[in-house]
TORLUM-647889 format. One record per atom (N, C-alpha, C): x, y, z negated; residue number from 1. Coordinates in Angstrom, 2 decimals. Each point is the difference from the previous one (the first is absolute). Layout:
{{X Y Z} NUM}
...
***
This chain:
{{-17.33 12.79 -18.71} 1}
{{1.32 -0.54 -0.25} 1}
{{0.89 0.25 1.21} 1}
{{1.37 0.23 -0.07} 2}
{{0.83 0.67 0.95} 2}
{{0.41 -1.38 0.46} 2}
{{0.10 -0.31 1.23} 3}
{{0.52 -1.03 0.93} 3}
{{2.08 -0.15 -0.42} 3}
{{-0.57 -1.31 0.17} 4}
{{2.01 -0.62 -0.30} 4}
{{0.67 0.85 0.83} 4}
{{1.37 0.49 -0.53} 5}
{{0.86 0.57 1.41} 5}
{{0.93 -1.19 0.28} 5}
{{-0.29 -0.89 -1.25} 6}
{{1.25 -1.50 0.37} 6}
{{-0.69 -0.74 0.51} 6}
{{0.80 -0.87 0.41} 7}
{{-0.65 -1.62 1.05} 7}
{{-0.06 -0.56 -1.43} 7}
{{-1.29 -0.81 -0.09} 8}
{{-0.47 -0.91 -0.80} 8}
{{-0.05 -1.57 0.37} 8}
{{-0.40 -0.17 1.08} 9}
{{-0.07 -0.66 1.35} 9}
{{0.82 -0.96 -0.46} 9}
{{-0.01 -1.75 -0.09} 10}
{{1.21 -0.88 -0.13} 10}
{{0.37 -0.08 1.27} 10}
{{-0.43 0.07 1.19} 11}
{{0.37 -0.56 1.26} 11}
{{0.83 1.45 0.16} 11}
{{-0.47 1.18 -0.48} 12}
{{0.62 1.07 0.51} 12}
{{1.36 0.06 -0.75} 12}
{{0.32 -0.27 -1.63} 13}
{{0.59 -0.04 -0.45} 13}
{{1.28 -0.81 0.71} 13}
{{-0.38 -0.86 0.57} 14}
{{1.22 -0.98 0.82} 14}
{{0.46 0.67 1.17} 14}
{{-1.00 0.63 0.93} 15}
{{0.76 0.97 1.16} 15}
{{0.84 0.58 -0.91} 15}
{{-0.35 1.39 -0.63} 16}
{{0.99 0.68 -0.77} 16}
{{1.05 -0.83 -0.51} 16}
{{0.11 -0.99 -0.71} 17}
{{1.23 -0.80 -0.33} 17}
{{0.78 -0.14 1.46} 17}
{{-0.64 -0.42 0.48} 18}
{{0.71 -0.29 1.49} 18}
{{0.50 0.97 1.27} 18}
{{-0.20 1.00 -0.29} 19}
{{0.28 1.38 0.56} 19}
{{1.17 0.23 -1.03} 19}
{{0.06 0.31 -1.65} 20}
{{0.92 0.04 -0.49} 20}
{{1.32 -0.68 0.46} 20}
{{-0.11 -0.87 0.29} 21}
{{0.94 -0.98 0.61} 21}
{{0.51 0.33 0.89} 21}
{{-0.92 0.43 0.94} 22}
{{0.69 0.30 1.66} 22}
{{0.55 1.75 -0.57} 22}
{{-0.12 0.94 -1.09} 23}
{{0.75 1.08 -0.07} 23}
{{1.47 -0.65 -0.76} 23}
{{-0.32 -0.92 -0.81} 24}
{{1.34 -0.40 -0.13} 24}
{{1.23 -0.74 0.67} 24}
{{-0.71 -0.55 0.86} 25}
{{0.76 -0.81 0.89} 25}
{{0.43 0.20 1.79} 25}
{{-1.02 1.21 -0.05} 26}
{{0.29 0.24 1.36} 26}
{{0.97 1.14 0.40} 26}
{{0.81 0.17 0.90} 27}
{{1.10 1.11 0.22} 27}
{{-1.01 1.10 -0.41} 27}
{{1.28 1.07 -0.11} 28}
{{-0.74 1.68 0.24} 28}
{{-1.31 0.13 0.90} 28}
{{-0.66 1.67 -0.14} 29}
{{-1.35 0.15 0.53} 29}
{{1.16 0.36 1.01} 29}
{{-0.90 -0.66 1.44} 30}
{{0.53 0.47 1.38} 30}
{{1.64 -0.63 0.30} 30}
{{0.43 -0.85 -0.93} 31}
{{0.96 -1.08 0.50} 31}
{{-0.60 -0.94 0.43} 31}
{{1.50 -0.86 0.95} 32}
{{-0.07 -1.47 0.07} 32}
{{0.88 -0.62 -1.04} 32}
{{-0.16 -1.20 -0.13} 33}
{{0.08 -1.02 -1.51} 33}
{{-0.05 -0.85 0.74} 33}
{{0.36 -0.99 -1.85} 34}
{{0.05 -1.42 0.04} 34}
{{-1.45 0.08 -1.11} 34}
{{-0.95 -0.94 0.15} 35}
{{-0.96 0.13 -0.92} 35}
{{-0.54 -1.74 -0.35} 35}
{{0.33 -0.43 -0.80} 36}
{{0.28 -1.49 -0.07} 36}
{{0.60 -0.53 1.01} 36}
{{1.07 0.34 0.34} 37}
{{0.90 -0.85 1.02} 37}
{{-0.45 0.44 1.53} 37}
{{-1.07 0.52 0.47} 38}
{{-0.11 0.45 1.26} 38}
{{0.22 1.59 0.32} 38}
{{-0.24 0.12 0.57} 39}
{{0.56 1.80 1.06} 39}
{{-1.86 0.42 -0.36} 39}
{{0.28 1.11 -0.38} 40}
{{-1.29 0.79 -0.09} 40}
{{0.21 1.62 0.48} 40}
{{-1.09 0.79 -0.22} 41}
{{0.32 1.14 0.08} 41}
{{-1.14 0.41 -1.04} 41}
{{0.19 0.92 -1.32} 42}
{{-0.46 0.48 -0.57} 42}
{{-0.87 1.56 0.41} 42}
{{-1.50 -0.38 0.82} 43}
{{-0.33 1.57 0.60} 43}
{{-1.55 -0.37 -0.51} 43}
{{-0.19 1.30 0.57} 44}
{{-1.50 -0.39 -0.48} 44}
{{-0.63 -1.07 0.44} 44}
{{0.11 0.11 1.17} 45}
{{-1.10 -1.59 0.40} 45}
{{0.25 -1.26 0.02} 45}
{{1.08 0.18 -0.35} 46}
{{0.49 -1.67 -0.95} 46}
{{-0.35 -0.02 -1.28} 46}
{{-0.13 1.12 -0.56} 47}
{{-0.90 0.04 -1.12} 47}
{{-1.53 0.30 0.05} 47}
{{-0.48 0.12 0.85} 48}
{{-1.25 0.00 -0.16} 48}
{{-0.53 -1.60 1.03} 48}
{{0.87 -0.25 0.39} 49}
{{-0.07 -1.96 0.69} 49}
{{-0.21 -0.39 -0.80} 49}
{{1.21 -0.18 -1.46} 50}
{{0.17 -0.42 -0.69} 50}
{{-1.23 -0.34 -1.32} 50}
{{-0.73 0.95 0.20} 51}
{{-1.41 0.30 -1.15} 51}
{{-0.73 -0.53 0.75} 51}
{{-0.07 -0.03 1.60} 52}
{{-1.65 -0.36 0.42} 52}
{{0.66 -1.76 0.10} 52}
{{1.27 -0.51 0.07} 53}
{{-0.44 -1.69 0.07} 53}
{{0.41 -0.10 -0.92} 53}
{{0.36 0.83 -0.93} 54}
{{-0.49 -0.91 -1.67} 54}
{{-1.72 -0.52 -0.20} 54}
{{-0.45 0.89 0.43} 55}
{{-1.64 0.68 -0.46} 55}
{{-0.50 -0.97 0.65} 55}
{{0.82 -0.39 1.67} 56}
{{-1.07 -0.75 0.46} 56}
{{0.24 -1.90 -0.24} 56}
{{1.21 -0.43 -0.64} 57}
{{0.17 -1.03 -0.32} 57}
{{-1.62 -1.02 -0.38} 57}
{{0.26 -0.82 0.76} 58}
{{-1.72 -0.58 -0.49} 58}
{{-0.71 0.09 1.01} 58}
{{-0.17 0.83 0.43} 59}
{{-1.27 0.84 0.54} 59}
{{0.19 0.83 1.26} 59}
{{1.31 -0.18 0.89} 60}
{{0.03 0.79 0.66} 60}
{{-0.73 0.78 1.17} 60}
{{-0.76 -1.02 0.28} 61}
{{-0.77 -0.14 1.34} 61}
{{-0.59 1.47 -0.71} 61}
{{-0.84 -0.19 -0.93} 62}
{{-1.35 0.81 -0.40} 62}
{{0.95 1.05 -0.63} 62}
{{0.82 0.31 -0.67} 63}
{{0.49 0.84 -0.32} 63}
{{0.43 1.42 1.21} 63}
{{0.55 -1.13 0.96} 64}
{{0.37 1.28 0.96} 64}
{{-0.59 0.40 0.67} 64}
{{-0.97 -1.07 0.52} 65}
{{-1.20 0.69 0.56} 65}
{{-0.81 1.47 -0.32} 65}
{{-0.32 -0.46 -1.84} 66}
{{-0.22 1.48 -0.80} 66}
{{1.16 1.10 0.63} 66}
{{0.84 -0.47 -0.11} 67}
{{0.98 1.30 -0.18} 67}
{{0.05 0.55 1.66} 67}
{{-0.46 -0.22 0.82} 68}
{{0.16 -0.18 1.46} 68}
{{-1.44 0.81 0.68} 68}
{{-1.21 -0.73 -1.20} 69}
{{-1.04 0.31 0.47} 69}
{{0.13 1.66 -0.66} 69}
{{0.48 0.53 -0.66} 70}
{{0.22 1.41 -0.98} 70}
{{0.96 0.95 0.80} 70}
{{1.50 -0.47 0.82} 71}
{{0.63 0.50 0.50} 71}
{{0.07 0.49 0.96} 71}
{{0.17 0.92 1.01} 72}
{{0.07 -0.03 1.30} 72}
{{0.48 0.60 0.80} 72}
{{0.57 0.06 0.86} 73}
{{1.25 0.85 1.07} 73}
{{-0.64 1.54 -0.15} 73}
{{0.86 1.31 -0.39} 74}
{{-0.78 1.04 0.69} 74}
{{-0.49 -0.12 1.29} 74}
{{0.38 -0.69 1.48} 75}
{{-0.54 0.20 0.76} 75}
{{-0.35 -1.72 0.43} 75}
{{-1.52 0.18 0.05} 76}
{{0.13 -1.17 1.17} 76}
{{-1.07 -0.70 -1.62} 76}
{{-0.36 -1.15 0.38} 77}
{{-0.76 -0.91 -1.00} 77}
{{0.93 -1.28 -0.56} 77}
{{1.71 0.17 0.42} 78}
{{0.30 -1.25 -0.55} 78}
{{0.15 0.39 -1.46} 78}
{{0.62 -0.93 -0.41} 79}
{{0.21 -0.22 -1.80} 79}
{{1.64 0.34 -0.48} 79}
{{0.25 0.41 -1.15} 80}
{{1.70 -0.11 -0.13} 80}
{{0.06 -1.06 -0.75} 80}
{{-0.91 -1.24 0.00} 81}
{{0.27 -1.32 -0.53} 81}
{{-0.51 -0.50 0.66} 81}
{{0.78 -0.81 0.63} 82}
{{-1.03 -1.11 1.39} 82}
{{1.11 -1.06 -0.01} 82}
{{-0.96 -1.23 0.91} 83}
{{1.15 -0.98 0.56} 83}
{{0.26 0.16 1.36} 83}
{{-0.29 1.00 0.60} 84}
{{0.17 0.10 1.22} 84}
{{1.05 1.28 0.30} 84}
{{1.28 -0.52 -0.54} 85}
{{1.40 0.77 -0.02} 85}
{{-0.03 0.69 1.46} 85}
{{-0.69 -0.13 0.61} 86}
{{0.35 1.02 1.65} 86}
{{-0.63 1.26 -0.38} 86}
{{-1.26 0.02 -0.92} 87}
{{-0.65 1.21 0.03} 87}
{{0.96 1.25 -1.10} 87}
{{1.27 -0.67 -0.40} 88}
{{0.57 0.76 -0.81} 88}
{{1.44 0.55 0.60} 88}
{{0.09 1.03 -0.41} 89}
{{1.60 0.65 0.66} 89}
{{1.34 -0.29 -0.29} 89}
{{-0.33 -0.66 -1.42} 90}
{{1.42 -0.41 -0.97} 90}
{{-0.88 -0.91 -0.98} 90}
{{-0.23 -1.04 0.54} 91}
{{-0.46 -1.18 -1.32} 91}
{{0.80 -0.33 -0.97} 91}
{{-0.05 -0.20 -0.88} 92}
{{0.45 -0.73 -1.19} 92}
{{-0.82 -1.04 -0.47} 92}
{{0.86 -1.39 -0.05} 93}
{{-0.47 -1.23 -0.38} 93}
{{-0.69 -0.22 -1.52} 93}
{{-1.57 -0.23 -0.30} 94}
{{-0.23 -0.08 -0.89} 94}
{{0.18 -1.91 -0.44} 94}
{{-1.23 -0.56 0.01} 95}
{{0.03 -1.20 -0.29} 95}
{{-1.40 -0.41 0.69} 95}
{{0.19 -1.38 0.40} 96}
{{-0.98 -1.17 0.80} 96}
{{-0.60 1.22 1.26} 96}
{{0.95 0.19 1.03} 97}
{{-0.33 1.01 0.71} 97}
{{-0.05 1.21 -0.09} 97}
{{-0.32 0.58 -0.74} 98}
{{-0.51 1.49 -0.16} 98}
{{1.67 1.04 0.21} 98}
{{-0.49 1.19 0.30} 99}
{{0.75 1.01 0.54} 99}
{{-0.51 1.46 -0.70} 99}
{{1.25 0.24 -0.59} 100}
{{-0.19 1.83 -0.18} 100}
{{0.74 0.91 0.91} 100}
{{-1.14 1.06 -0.15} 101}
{{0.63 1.12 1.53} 101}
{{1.38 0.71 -1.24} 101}
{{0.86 -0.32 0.53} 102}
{{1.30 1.00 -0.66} 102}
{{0.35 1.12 -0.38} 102}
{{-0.55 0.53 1.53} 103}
{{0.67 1.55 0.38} 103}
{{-1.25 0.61 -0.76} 103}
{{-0.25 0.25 -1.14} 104}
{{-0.94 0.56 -0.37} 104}
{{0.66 1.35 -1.34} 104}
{{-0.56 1.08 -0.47} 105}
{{0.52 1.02 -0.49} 105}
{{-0.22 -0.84 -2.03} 105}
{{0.27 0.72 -0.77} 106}
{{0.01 -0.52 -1.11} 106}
{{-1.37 0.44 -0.60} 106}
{{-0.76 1.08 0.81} 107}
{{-1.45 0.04 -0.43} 107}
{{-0.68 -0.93 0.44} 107}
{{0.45 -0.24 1.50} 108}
{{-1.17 -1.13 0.86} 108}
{{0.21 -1.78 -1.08} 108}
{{1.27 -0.11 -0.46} 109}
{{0.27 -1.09 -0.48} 109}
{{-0.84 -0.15 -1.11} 109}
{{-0.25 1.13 -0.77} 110}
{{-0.71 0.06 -1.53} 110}
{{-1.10 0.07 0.51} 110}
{{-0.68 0.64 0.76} 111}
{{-1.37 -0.24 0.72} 111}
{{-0.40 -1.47 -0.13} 111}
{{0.33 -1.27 0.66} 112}
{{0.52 -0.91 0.01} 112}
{{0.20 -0.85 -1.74} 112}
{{0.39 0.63 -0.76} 113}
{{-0.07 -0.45 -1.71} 113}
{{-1.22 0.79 -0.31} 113}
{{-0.79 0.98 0.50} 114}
{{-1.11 0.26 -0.72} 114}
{{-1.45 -0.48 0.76} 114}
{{0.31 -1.43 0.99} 115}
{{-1.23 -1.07 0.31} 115}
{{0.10 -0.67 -1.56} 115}
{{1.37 -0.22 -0.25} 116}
{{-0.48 -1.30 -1.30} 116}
{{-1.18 0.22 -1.11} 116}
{{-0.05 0.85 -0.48} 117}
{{-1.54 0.22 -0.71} 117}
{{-1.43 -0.32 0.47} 117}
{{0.21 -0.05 1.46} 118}
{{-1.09 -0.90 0.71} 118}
{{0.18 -1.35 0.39} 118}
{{0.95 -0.82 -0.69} 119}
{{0.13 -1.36 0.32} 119}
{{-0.04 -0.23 -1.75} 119}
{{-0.07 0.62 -1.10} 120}
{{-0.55 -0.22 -1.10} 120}
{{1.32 0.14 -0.58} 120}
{{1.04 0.95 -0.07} 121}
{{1.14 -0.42 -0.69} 121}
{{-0.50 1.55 -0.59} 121}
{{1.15 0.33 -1.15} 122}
{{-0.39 1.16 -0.69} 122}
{{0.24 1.44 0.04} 122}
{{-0.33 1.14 -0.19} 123}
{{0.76 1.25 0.53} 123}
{{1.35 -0.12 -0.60} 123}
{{0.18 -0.40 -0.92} 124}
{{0.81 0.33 -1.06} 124}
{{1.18 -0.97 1.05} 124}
{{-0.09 -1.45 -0.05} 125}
{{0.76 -0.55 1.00} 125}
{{-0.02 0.57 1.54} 125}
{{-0.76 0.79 0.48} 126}
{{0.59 0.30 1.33} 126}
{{1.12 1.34 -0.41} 126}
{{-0.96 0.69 -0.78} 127}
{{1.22 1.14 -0.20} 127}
{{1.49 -0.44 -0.67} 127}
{{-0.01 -1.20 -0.58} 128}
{{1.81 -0.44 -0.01} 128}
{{0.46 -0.45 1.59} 128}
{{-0.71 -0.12 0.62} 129}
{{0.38 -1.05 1.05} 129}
{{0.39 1.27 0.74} 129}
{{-0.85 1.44 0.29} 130}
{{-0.09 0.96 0.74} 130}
{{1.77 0.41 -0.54} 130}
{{0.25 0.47 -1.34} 131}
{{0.82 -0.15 -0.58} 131}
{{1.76 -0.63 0.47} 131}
{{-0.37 -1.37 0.07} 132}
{{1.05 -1.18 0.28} 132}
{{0.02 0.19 1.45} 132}
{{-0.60 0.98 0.72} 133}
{{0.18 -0.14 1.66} 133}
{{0.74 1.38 0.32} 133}
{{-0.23 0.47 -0.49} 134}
{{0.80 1.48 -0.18} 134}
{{1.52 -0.11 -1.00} 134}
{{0.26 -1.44 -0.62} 135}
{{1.48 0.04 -0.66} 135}
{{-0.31 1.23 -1.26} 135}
{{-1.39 0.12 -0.59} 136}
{{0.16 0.97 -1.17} 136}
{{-0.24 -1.47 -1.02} 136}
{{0.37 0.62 -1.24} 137}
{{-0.47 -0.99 -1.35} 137}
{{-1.54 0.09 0.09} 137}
{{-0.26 -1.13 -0.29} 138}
{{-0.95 -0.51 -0.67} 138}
{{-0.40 -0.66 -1.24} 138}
{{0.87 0.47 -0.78} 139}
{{-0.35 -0.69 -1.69} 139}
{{-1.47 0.48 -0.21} 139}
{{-0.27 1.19 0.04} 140}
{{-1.36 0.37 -0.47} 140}
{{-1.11 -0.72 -0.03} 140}
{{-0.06 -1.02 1.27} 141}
{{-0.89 -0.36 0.21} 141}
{{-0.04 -1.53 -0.72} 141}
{{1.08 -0.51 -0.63} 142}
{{0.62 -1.30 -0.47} 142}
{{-1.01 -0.06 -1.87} 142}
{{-0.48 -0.79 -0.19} 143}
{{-0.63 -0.40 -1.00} 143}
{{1.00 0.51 -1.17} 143}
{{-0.38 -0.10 -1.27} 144}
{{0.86 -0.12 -1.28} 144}
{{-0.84 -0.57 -0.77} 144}
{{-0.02 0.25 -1.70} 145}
{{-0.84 -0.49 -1.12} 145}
{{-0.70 0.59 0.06} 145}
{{-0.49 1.13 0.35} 146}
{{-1.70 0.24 -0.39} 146}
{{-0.84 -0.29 1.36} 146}
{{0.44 -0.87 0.84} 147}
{{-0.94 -0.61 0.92} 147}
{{-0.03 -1.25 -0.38} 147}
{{0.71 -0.64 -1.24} 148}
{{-0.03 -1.28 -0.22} 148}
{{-1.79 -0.96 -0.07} 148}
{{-0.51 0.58 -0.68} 149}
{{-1.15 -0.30 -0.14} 149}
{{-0.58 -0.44 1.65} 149}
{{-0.25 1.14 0.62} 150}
{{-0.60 0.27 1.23} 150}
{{0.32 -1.27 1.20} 150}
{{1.56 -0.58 -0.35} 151}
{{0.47 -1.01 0.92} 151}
{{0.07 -0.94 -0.46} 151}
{{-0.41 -0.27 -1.62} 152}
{{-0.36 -1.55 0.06} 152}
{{-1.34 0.30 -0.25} 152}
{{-1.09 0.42 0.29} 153}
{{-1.38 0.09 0.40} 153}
{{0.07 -0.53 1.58} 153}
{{0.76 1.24 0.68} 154}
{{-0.14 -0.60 1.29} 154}
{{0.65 -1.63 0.15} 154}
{{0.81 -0.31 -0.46} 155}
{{0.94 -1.63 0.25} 155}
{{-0.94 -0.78 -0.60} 155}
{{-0.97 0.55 -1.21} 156}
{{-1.08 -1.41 -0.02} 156}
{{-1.10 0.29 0.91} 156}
{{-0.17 0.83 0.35} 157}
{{-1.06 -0.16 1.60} 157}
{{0.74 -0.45 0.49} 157}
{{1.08 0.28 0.56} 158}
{{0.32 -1.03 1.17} 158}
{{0.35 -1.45 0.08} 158}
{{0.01 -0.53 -1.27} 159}
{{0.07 -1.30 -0.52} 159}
{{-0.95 -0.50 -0.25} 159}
{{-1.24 0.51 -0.11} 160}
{{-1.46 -0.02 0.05} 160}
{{-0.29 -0.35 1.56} 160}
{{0.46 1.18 0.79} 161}
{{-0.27 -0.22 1.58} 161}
{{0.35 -1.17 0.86} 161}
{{1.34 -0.49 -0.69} 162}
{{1.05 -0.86 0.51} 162}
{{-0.76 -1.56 -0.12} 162}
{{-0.50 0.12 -1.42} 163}
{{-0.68 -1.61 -0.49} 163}
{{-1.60 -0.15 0.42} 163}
{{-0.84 1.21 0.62} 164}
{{-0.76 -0.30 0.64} 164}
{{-0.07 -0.08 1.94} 164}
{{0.93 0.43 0.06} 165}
{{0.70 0.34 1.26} 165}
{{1.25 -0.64 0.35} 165}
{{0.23 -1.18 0.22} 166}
{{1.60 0.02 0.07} 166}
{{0.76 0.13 1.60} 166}
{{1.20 0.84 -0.04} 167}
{{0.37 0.50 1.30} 167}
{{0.28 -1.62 0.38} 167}
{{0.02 0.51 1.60} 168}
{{0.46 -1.51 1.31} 168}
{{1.70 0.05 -0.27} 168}
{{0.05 -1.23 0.15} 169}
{{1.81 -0.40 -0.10} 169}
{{0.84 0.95 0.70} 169}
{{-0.71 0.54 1.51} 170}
{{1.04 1.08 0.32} 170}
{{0.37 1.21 -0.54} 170}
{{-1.08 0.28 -0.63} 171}
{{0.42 1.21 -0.47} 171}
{{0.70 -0.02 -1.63} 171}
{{-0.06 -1.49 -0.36} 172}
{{0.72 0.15 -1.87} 172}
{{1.04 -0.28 1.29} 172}
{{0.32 -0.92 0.72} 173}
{{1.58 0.30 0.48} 173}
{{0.25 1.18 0.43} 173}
{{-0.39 0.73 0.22} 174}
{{0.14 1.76 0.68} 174}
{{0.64 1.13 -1.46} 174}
{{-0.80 -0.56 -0.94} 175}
{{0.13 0.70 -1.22} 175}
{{1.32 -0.28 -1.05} 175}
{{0.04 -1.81 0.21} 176}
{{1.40 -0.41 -0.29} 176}
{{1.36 0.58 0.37} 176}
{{-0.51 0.20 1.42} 177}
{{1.19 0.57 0.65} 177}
{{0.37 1.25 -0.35} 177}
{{-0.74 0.87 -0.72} 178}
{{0.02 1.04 -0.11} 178}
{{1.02 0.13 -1.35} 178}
{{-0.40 -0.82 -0.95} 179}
{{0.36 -0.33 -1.17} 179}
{{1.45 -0.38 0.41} 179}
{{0.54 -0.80 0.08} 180}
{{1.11 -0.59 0.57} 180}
{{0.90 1.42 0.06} 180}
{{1.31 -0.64 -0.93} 181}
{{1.17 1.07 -0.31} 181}
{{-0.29 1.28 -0.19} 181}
{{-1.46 0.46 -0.34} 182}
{{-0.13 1.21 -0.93} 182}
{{0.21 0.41 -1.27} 182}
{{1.14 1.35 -0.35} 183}
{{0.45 -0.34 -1.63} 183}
{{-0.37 2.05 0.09} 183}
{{-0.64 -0.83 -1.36} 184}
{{-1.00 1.57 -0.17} 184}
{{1.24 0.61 -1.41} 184}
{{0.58 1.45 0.31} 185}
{{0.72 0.68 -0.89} 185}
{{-0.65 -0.05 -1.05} 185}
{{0.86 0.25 -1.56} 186}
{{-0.64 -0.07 -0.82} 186}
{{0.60 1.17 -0.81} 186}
***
């Protein structure tokens, strides 16, 4: 059987909603903006910030660590995700500490989106994300009706997972937050 090229994924399904968002709402690729009321700059690594503290909402500690323990300076043994902003040339502020190296090329950045398959997220979702960091479309990778089946299989596992497992208060508040003023096109 030929592997999904769409995200099936409910958790993945919500990045993608939420990336949709930031192409609609954020200035031009390579402007500065207003992007809900604050000053942004629409470049790559505000878009690829933007995917790794969605991803790591919840979970950040262990999340970036993965992504940190996968990454690493061409020269030297530091990381281009660390909390130790001195070892980087041009940090960019992620969340609860963490730092991305900036000055990085748009291959080294996607380098960088192709750890996520080793923190368990899907090809299919890194390649939108690889996608959304480069300012190309990514519909392809966006579900329709003939994955319908496939994602409420997966949403009753995870409602399965949820009632034998239930997440710690910080992280349903992490996930709330996420939720909060998201309006999915229709």
């Amino acid at each position: 059987m030929k592997p999904t090229t769409r995200v099936t994924a409910p958790v993945e399904m919500l990045y993608l909603a939420l990336m949709r968002k930031w192409v609609r709402t954020a200035p031009p690729d390579r402007q500065f903006g207003l992007r809900g009321g604050k000053k942004c700059c629409n470049s790559q690594s505000a878009r690829l910030a933007r995917v790794l503290v969605l991803i790591a909402s919840g979970n950040h500690d262990d999340f970036y660590s993965g992504v940190a323990r996968y990454t690493r300076k061409p020269r030297g043994n530091d990381s281009l995700v660390t909390r130790n902003k001195g070892t980087l040339d041009n940090p960019y502020a992620l969340s609860h500490g963490w730092y991305l190296e900036q000055t990085l090329n748009l291959g080294q950045k996607q380098d960088i989106c192709d750890v996520l398959p080793h923190l368990g997220l899907s090809s299919a979702f890194t390649n939108a994300v690889r996608a959304f960091v480069a300012a190309q479309p990514f519909d392809q990778y966006e579900p329709d009706e003939r994955d319908a089946a496939v994602i409420l299989a997966n949403i009753r596992a995870c409602e399965e997972r949820e009632r034998a497992n239930p997440l710690p208060p910080e992280i349903e508040r992490d996930i709330k937050r996420l939720f909060d003023n998201l309006q999915i096109d229709e």
